[in-house]
C-alpha positions, 0 to 999 in steps of 0.5 A, a space after each residue: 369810199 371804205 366805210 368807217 368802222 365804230 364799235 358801239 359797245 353798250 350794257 342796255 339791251 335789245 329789244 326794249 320797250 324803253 326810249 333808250 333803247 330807241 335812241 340807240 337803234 335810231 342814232 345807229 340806224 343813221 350812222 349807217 346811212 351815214 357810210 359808217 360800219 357798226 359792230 354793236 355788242 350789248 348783253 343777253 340779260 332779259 329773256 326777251 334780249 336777242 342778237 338776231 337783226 332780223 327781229 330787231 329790225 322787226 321790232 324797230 322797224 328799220 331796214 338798215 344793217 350792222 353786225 350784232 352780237 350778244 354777249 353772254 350775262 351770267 350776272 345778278 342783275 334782273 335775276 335778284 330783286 332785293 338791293 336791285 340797284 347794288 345788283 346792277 352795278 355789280 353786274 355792271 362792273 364785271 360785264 364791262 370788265 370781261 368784255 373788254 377783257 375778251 373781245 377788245 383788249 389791247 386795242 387801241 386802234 378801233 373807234 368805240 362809242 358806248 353809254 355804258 360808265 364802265 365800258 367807258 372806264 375800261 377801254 380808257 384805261 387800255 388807251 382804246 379811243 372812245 367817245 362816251 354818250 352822256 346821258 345824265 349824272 351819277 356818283 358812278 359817272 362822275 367818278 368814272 369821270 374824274 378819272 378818265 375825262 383828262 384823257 386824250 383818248 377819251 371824248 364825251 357827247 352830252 345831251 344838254 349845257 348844263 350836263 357839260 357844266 357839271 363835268 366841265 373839267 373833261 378835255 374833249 366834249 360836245 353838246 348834241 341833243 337828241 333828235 328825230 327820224 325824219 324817214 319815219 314821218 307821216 302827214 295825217 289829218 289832224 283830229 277834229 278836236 284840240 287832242 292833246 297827246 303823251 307818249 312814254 312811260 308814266 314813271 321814270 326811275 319809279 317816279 310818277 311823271 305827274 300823269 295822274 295830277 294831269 288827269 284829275 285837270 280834265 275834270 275842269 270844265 274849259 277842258 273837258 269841253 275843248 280837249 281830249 288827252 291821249 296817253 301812249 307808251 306805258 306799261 300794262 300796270 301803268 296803264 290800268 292804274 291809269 285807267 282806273 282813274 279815269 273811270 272813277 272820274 267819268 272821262 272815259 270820252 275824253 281820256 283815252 291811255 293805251 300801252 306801250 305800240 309799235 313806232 309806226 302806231 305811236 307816231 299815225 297817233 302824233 301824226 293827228 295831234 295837236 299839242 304834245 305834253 312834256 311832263 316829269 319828276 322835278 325831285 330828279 335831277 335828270 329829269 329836272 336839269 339833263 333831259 333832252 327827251 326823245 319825244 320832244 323832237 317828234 312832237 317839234 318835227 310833226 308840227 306839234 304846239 309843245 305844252 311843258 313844265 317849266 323845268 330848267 332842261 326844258 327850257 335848254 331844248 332847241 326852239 325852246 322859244 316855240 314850247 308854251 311853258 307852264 308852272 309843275 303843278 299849276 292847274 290854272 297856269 295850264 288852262 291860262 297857257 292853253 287859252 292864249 296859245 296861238 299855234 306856232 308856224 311849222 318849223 321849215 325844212 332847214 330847221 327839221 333837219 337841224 333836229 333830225 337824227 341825219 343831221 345828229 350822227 354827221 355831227 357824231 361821226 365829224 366828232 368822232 373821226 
């Protein structure tokens, strides 16, 4: 059977180490291996961003193949420090507008798939079908959203219910949470101790994730005796800072923060743990009401026990019943979880699959097509 055809035309960058740039390749990866054609155009705005597969495949470590092209980004995003955000959106607004202006204009033929306000926008507007990957909210996007989310044309996937609630006027979406890559599975002997793991960034959109707080906990003597905690994925600063901490508190032994490793290093890690934290920024409304964080389904598909602030977006996430839920903030109410826990039964073979990146881009592709 002839594959189908999607153009995933996006403003992010590859390579990257962020989890949005891996939920990108991954999602793709899988519609691939799901006998769909992919042309993936993204910007050339980060002197590390490439357009050679070979080197992406390196970085993401997948095998899979589709044709990328990078396009050219004269623009003051990245390049100006000052009104960084005014930069990006302007730089944002005039890529979209010329990439759809050269490479797709007209075409109301094609399949497009982005997560890019704009690019959504202009290939709307020129009656192209387009599916658009809601991620959270702005006053970008819902402006763009009011204007072009009564279109036929036009279908949108969010990522959690409360997303679609605040843009319940669109015509067409759906909710489909992330998900994980079950090819990427390793069964390892779990570590002797109660190891507790994070992975990911320290801040998100330049806000502490509360790591700091969590460190200075271990100083409590129930959990310096009968755990460690492990921190992965952060960047060379965060983890100094983060080091230093834990220096001047003596919990070198039982804290150990490393930067930012490749896929198959973090998930050995997940492989010989126990719990797997899910911390964030109650101030941000993504991180508060939108989120459905990628690590979350690896923490789930590993067999992890998953500890969690009590946040609303967590509390929408599939198996939600199976997260042990504690107060942001709660020093005690942490300890008091972890005392009572009692280890969950590891999720079936079905119920992997209905959380696996095979399964999330089926769903895409029935939506879609």
């Amino acid at each position: 059977m002839k594959p189908k055809k999607l153009i995933y035309a996006t403003y992010q960058t590859f390579p990257a180490k962020t989890a949005n740039s891996l939920q990108s390749i991954s999602n793709i990866k899988y519609l691939v291996k799901n006998n769909i054609d992919i042309d993936l155009y993204f910007p050339l705005r980060e002197k590390q961003s490439t357009d050679n597969i070979e080197k992406l495949k390196k970085f993401y470590d997948f095998d899979e193949t589709f044709n990328v092209f990078g396009v050219t980004h004269n623009y003051p995003h990245g390049k100006i420090k000052i009104f960084s955000k005014f930069w990006f959106h302007l730089s944002h607004f005039l890529w979209s507008k010329k990439l759809v202006e050269k490479y797709f204009k007209g075409d109301d033929e094609s399949y497009f798939f982005t997560r890019s306000d704009w690019v959504a926008y202009f290939l709307a507007k020129q009656k192209s079908n387009v599916t658009f990957e809601c991620h959270q909210s702005s006053k970008v996007r819902s402006f763009i959203i009011k204007k072009i989310g009564n279109q036929n044309n036009v279908k949108f996937i969010f990522l959690n219910e409360n997303l679609q609630n605040k843009y319940k006027g669109v015509q067409q979406s759906i909710v489909i949470h992330n998900a994980a890559d079950s090819s990427l599975f390793i069964n390892a002997e779990v570590t002797s101790k109660n190891s507790i793991v994070f992975l990911g960034n320290a801040s998100r959109f330049n806000k502490s994730r509360g790591l700091g707080q969590i460190i200075t906990w271990f100083l409590d003597d129930y959990l310096k005796e009968n755990f460690t905690l492990e921190i992965v994925g952060g960047s060379i600063k965060e983890t100094n800072d983060l080091k230093e901490k834990v220096d001047k508190l003596g919990l070198n032994k039982i804290i150990n923060i490393q930067p930012w490793v490749g896929r198959k290093e973090a998930l050995l890690i997940l492989s010989k743990s126990k719990y797997g934290l899910l911390l964030n920024n109650q101030k941000n409304n993504h991180s508060y009401l939108y989120t459905s964080p990628l690590k979350y389904f690896e923490y789930l598909y590993f067999g992890l026990s998953v500890l969690a602030v009590d946040f609303p977006s967590h509390k929408l996430l599939p198996f939600n019943e199976r997260i042990i839920f504690f107060e942001n903030g709660n020093q005690d109410d942490f300890i008091k979880k972890l005392k009572s826990t009692k280890f969950p039964i590891p999720l079936s073979d079905q119920e992997k699959y209905s959380i696996s990146l095979e399964n999330r881009a089926k769903k895409i592709t029935n939506y879609i097509f």
